[in-house]
Backbone atoms as SQL, in Angstrom:
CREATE TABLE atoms (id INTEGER PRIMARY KEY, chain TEXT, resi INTEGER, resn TEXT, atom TEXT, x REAL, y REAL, z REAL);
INSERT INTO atoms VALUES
  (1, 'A', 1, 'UNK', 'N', 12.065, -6.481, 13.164),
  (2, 'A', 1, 'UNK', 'CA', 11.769, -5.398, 12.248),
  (3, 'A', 1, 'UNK', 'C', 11.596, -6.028, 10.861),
  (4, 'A', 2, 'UNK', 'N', 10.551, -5.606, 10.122),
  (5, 'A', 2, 'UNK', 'CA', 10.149, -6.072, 8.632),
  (6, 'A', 2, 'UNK', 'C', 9.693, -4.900, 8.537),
  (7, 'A', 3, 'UNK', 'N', 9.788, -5.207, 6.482),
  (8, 'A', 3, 'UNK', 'CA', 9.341, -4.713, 5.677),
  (9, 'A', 3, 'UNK', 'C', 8.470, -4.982, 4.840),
  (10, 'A', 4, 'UNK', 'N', 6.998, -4.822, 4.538),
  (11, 'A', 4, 'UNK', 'CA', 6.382, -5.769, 3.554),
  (12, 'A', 4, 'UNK', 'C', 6.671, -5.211, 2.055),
  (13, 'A', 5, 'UNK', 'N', 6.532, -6.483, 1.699),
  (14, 'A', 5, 'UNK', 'CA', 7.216, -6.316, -0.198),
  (15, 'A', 5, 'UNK', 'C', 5.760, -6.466, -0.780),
  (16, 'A', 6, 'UNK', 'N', 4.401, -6.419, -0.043),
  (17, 'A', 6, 'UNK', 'CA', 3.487, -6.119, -0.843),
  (18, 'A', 6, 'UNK', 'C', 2.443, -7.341, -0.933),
  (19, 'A', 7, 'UNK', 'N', 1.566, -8.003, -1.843),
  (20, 'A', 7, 'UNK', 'CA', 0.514, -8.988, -1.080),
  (21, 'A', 7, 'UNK', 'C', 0.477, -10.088, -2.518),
  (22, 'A', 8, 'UNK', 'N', 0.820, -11.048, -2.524),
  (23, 'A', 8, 'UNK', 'CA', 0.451, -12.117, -3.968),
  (24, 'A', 8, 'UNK', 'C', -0.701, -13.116, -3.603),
  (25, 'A', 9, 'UNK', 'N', -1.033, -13.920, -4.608),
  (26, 'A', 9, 'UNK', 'CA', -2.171, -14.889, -4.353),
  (27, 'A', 9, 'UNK', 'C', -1.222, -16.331, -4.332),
  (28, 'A', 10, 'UNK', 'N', -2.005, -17.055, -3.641),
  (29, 'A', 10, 'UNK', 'CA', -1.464, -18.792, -3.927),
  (30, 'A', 10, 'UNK', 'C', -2.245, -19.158, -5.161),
  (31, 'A', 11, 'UNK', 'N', -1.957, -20.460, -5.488),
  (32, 'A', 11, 'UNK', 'CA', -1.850, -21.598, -6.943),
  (33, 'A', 11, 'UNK', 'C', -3.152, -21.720, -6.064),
  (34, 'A', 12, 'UNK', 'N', -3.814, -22.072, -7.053),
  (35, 'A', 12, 'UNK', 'CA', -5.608, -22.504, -6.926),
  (36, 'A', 12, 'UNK', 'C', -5.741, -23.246, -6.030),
  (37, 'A', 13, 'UNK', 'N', -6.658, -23.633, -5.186),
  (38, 'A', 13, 'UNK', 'CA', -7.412, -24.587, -4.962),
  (39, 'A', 13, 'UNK', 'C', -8.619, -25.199, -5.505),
  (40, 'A', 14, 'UNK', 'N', -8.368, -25.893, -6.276),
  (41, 'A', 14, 'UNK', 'CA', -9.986, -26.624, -6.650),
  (42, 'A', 14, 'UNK', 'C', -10.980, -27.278, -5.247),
  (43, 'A', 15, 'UNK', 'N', -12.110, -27.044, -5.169),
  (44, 'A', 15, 'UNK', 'CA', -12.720, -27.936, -4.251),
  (45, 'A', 15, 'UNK', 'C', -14.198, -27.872, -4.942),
  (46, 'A', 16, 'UNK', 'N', -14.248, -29.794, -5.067),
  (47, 'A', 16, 'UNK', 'CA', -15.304, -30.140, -5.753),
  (48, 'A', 16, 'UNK', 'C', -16.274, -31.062, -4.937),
  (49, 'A', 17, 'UNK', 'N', -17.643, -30.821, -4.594),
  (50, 'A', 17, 'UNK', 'CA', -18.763, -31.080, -3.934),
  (51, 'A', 17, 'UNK', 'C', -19.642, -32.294, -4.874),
  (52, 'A', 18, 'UNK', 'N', -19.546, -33.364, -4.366),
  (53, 'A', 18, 'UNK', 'CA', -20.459, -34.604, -5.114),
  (54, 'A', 18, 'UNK', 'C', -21.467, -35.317, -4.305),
  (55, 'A', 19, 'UNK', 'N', -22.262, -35.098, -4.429),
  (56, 'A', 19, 'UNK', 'CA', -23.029, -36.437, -4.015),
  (57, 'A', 19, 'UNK', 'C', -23.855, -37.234, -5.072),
  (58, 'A', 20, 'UNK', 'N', -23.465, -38.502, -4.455),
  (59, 'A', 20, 'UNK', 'CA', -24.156, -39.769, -5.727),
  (60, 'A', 20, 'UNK', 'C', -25.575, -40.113, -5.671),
  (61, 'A', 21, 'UNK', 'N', -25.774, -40.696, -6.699),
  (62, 'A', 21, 'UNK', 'CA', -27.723, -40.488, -7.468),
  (63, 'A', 21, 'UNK', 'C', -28.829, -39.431, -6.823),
  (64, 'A', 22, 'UNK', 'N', -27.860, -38.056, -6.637),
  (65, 'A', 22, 'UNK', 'CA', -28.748, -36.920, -7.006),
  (66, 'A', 22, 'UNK', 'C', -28.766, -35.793, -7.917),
  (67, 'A', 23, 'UNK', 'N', -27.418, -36.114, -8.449),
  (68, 'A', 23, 'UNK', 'CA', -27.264, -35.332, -9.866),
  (69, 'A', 23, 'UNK', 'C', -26.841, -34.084, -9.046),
  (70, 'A', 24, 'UNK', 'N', -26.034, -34.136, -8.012),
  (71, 'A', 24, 'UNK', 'CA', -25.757, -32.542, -7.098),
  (72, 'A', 24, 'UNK', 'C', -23.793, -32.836, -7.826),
  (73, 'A', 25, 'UNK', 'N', -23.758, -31.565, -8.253),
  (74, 'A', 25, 'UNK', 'CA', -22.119, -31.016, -8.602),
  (75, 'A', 25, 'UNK', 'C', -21.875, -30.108, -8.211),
  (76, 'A', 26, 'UNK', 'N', -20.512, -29.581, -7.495),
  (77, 'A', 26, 'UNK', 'CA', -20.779, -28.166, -7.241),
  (78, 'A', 26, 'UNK', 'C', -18.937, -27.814, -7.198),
  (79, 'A', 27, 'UNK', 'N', -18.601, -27.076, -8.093),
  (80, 'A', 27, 'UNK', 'CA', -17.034, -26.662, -8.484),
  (81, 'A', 27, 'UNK', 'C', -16.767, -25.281, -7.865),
  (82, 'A', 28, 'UNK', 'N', -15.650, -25.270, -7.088),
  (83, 'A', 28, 'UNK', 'CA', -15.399, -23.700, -6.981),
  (84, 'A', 28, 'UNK', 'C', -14.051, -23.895, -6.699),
  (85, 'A', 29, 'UNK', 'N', -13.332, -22.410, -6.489),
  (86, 'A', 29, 'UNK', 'CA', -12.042, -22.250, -6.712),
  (87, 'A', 29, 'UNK', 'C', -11.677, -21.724, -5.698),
  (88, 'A', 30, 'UNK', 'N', -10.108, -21.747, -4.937),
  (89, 'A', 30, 'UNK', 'CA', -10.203, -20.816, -4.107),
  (90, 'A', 30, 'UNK', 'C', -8.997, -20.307, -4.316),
  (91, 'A', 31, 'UNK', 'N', -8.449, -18.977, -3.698),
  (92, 'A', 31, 'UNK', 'CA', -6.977, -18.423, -3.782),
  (93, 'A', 31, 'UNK', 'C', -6.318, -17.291, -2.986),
  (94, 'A', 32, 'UNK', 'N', -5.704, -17.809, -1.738),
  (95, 'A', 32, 'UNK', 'CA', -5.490, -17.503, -0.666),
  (96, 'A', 32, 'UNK', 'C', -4.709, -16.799, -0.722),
  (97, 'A', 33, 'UNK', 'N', -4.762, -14.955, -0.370),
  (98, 'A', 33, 'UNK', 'CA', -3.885, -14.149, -0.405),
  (99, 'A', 33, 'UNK', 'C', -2.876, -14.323, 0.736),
  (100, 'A', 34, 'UNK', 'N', -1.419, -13.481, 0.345),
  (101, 'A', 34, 'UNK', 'CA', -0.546, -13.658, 1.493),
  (102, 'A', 34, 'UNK', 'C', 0.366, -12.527, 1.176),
  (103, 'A', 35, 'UNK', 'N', 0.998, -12.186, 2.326),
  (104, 'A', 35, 'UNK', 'CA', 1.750, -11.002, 2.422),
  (105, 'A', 35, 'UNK', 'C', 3.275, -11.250, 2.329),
  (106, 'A', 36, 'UNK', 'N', 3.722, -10.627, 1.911),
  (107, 'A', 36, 'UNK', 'CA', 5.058, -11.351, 1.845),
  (108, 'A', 36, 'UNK', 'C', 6.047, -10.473, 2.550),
  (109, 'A', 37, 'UNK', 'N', 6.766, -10.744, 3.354),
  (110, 'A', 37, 'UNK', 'CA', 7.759, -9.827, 4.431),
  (111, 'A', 37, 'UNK', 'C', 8.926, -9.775, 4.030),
  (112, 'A', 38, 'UNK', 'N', 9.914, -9.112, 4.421),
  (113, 'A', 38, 'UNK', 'CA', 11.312, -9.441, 4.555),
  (114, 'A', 38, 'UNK', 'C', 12.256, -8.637, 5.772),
  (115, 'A', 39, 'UNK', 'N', 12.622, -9.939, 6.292),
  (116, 'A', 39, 'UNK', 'CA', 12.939, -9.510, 8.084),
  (117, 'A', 39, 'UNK', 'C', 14.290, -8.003, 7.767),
  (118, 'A', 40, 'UNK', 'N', 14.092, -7.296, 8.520),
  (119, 'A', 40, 'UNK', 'CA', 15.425, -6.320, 8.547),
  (120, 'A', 40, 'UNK', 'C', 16.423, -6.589, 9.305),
  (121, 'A', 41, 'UNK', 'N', 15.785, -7.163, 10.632),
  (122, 'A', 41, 'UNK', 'CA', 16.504, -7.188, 12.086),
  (123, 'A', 41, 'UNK', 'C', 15.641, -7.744, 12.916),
  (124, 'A', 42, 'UNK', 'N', 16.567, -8.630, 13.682),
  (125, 'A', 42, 'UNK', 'CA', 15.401, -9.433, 14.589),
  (126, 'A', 42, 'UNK', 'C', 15.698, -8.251, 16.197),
  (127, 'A', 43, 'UNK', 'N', 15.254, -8.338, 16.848),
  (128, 'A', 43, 'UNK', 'CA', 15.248, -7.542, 17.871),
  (129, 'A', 43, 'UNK', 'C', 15.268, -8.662, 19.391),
  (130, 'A', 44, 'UNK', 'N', 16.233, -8.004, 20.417),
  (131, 'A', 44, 'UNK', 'CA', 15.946, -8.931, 21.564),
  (132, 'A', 44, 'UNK', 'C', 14.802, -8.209, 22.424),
  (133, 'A', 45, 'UNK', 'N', 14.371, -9.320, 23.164),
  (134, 'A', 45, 'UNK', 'CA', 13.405, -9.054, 23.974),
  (135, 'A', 45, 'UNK', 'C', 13.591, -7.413, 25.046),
  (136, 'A', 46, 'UNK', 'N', 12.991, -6.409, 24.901),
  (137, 'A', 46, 'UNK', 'CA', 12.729, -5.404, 25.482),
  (138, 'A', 46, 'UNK', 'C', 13.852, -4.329, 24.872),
  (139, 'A', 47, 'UNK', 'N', 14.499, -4.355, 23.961),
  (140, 'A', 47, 'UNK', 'CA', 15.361, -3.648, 22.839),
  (141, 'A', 47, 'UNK', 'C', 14.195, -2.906, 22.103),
  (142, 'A', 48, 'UNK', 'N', 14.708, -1.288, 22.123),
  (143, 'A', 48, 'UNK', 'CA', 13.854, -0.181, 21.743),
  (144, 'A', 48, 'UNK', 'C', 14.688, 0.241, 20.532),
  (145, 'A', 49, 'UNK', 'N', 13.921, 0.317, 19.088),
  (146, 'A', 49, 'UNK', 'CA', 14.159, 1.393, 18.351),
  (147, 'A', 49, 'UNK', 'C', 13.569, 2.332, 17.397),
  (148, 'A', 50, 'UNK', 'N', 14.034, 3.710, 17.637),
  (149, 'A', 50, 'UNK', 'CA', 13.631, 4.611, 17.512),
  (150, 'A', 50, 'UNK', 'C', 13.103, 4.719, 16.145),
  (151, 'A', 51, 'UNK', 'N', 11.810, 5.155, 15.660),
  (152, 'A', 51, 'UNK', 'CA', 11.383, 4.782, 14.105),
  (153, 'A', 51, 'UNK', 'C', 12.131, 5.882, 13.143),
  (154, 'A', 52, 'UNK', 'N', 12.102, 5.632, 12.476),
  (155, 'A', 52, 'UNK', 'CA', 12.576, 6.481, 10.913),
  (156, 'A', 52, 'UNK', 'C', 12.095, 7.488, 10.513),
  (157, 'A', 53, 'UNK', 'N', 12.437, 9.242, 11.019),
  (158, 'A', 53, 'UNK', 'CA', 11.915, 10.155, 10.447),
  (159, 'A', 53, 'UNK', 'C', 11.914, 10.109, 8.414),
  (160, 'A', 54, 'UNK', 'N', 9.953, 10.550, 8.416),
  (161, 'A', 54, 'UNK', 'CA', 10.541, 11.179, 6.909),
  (162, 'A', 54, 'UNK', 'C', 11.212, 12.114, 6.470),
  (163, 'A', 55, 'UNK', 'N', 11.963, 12.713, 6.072),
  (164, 'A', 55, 'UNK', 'CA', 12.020, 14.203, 5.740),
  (165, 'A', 55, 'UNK', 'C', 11.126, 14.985, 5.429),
  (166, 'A', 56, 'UNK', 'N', 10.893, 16.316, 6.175),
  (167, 'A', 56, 'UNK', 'CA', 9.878, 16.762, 5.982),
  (168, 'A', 56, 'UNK', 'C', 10.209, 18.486, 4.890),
  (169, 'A', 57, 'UNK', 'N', 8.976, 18.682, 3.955),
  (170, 'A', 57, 'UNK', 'CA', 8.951, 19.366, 3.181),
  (171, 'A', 57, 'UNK', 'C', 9.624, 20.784, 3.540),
  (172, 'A', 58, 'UNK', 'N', 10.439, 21.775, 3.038),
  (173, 'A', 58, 'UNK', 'CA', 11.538, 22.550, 3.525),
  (174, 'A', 58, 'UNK', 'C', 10.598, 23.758, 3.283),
  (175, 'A', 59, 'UNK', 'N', 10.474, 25.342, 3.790),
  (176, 'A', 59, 'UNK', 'CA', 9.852, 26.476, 3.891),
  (177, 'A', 59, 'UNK', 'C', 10.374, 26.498, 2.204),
  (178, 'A', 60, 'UNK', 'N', 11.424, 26.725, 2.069),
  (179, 'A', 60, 'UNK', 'CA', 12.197, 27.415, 0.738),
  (180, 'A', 60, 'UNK', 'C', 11.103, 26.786, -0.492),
  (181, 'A', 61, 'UNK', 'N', 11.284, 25.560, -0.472),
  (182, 'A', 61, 'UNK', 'CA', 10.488, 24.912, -1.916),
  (183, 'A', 61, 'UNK', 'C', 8.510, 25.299, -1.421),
  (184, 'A', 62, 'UNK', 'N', 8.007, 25.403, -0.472),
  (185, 'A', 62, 'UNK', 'CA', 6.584, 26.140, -0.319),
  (186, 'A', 62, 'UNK', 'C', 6.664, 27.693, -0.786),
  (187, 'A', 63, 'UNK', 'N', 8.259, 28.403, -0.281),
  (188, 'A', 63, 'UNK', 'CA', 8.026, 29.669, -0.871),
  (189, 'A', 63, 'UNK', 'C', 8.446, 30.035, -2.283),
  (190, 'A', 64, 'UNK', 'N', 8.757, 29.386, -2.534),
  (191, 'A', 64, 'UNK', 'CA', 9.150, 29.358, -3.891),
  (192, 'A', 64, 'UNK', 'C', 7.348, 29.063, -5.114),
  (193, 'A', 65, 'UNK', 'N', 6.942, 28.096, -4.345),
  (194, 'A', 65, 'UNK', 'CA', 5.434, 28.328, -5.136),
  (195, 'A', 65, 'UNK', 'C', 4.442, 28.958, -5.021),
  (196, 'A', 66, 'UNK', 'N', 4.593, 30.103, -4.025),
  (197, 'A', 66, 'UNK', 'CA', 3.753, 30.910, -3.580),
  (198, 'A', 66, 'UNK', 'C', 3.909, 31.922, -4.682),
  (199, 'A', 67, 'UNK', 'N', 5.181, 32.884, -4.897),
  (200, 'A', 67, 'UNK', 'CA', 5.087, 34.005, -5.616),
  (201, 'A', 67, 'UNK', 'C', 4.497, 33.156, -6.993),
  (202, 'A', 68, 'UNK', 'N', 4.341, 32.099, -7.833),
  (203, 'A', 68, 'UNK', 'CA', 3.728, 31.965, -8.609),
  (204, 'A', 68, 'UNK', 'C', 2.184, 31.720, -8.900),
  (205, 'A', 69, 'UNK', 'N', 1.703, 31.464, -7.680),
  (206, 'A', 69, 'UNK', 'CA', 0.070, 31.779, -7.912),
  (207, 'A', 69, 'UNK', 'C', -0.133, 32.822, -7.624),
  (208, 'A', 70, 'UNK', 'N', 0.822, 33.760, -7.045),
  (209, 'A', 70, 'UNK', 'CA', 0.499, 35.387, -7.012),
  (210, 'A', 70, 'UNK', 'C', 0.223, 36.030, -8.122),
  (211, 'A', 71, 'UNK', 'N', 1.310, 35.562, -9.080),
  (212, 'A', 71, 'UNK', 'CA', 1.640, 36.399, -9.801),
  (213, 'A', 71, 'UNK', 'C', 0.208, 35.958, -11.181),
  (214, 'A', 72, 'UNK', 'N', -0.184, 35.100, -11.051),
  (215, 'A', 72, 'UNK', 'CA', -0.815, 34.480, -12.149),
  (216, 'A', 72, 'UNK', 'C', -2.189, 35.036, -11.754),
  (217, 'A', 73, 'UNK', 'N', -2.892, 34.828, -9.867),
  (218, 'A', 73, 'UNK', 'CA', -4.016, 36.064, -9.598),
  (219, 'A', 73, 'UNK', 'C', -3.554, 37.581, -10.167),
  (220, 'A', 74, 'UNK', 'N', -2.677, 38.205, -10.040),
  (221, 'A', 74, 'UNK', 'CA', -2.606, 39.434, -10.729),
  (222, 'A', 74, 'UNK', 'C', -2.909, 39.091, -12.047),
  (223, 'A', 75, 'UNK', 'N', -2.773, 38.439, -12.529),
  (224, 'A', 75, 'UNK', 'CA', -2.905, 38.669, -14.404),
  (225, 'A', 75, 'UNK', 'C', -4.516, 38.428, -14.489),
  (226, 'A', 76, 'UNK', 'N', -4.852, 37.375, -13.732),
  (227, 'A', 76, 'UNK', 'CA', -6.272, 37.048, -14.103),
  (228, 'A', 76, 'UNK', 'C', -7.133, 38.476, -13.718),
  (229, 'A', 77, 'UNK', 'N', -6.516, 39.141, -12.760),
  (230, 'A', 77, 'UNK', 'CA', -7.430, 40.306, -12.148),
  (231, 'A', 77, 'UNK', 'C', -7.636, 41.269, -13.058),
  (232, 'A', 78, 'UNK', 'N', -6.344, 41.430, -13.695),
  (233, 'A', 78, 'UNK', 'CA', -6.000, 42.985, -14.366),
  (234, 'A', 78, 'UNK', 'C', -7.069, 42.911, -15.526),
  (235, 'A', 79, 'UNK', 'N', -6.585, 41.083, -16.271),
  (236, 'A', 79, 'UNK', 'CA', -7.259, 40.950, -17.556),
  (237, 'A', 79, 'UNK', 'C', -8.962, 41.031, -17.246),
  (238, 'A', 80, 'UNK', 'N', -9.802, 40.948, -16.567),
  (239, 'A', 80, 'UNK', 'CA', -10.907, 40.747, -16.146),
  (240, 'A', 80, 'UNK', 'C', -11.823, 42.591, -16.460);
């Protein structure tokens, strides 16, 4: 089991292209992304676990924002 902590770059690579008595140069850079983990728990072979509910959003706090776009269509109606 991991967690990723998100994605950084590596320290440059220079790689420089020469060939002699043709006047050919050729500079470029490179910089190899990587992910960076951090183990939670190692798990044995055929060991099941169950994933992590989110909590899910409660009726009370949806009804609670309902009577306020009600109430704000009534005003727009009346004033109209």
């Amino acid at each position: 089991m991991a967690k990723s902590l998100g994605e950084q770059k590596d320290d440059k690579i220079i790689v420089f292209k020469y060939k002699n008595k043709v006047r050919y140069r050729n500079k470029t850079g490179h910089r190899q992304i990587h992910t960076r983990l951090m183990i939670d728990k190692i798990l044995k072979p055929g060991e099941v676990v169950e994933p992590v509910k989110k909590p899910r959003r409660t009726r009370k706090k949806a009804a609670e924002a309902e009577p306020i776009a009600e109430e704000t269509k009534e005003v727009t109606e009346s004033g109209s």
